[in-house]
C-alpha positions, 0 to 999 in steps of 0.5 A: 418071894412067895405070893401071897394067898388072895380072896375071891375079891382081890382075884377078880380085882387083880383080873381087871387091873393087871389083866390085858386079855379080859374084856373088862381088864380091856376095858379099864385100860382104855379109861387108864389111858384117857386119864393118863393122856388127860392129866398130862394135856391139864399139866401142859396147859397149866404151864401157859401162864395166861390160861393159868390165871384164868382158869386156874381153879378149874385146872387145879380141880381137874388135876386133884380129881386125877390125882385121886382116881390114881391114888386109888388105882395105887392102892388097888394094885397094892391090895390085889397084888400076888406080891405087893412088895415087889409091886411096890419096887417094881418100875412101873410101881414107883412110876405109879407112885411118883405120878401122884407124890406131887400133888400132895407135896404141895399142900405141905411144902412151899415152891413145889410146884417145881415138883408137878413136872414130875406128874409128866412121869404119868405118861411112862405108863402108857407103856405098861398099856400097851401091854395090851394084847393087840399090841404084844406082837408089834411090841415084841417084834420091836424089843426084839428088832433092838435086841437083834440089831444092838451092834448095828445100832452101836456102830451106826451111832458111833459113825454118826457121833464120829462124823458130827465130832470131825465136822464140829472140829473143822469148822472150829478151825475154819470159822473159829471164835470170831464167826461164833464157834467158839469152841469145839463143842459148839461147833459140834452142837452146830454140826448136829443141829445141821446134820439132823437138818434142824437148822436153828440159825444161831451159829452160822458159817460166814466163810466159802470154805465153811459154807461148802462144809456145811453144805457137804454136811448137809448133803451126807444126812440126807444120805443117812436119812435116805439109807433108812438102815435102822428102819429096816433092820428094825422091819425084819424081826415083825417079819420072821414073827409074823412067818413063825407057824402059830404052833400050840395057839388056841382057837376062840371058840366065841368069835374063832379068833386065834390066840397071840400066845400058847398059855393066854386063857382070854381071848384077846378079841372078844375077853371070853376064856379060852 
């Protein structure tokens, strides 16, 4: 789609919105994020009844003066947008939409404040901030550990799920129903929650035979735990990025930071233009 021409308003709007480099886009994502995590500790707290009852007013003021604060932020995107259409469609645009639709739902439909747990999607946006250059190579290094390390990852879930699969099934044998695995998919369940050393005490082994597995269950996730395979496959992309020579990086002449990428035009430090 071609973008559309923009004015002069609309550039240094969209410069503070979408810009993560800039002191002033720097700026509006730290108060973004405040807001952000704000919202969804009122949501929270409005989900405890006692506290509902009582400061129910004031609850429901802080949530439609979050819910405005968004609601204009929304309509800034859209106006300042190169391509507001893609915007729109974008994950991060419905997710912008829908962490507002809730609240005005519920001046029209009844029972829908089912609906506001829907404002939880808020909390998606965080990763939209750590866009934030400060983060771009940690959060790089990361996708790129997922990426390089997929088929390990596949193969390590696939043993784990084995595993808990082969435990679940013997201790349906040997307990059986009248010890309360009931059925094979609730023994697994009962070979997950021990495996992952959570332990919620509903379902027990009662037998020697069943104690014994359980303990061995127990004993090899420790073992995986220990191993930390994930971890450190994981640690090995933040090394080889870290180890690139900085090839076409430019120096801030401001406060001589180097720049994290060839083609940034501010300073991630200091939000100066290069």
């Amino acid at each position: 789609m071609k973008e559309r021409e923009t004015t002069q308003l609309q550039n240094k709007i969209h410069e503070i919105i979408f810009g993560h480099t800039t002191a002033a886009g720097k700026a509006f994502d730290i108060i973004l994020l405040f807001f952000i995590l704000a919202s969804v500790a009122v949501l929270m707290i409005d989900s405890v009844g006692s506290i509902a009852n009582k400061y129910g007013f004031i609850l429901t003021s802080l949530e439609w003066g979050f819910t405005f604060f968004f609601s204009v932020e929304y309509l800034l995107r859209v106006y300042s947008a190169r391509n507001p259409l893609k915007y729109i469609t974008s994950f991060f645009g419905i997710i912008d939409l829908l962490s507002i639709l809730p609240t005005y739902l519920g001046i029209f439909m009844t029972g829908s404040h089912y609906l506001q747990t829907i404002r939880t999607f808020r909390l998606l946006r965080v990763f939209r901030i750590l866009g934030l250059s400060t983060y771009v190579g940690q959060a790089t290094a990361l996708l790129e550990g997922f990426r390089l390390n997929r088929q390990k990852i596949t193969v390590f879930f696939g043993v784990v799920l084995s595993i808990n699969i082969l435990i679940g099934t013997l201790m349906f044998l040997v307990e059986g129903p009248e010890h309360g695995f009931t059925s094979i998919p609730r023994s697994i369940y009962w070979a997950i929650v021990t495996m992952t050393t959570v332990g919620y005490g509903d379902i027990a082994p009662q037998t020697t035979l069943g104690q014994s597995i359980a303990a061995f269950a127990m004993i090899i996730a420790y073992a995986i735990i220990a191993t930390g395979i994930v971890s450190l496959n994981l640690q090995a992309p933040t090394e080889q990025i870290e180890a690139k020579p900085k090839e076409g990086l430019k120096e801030c002449n401001s406060c001589k930071k180097t720049t994290i990428e060839p083609n940034q035009k501010f300073c991630s430090n200091c939000g100066d233009k290069l």
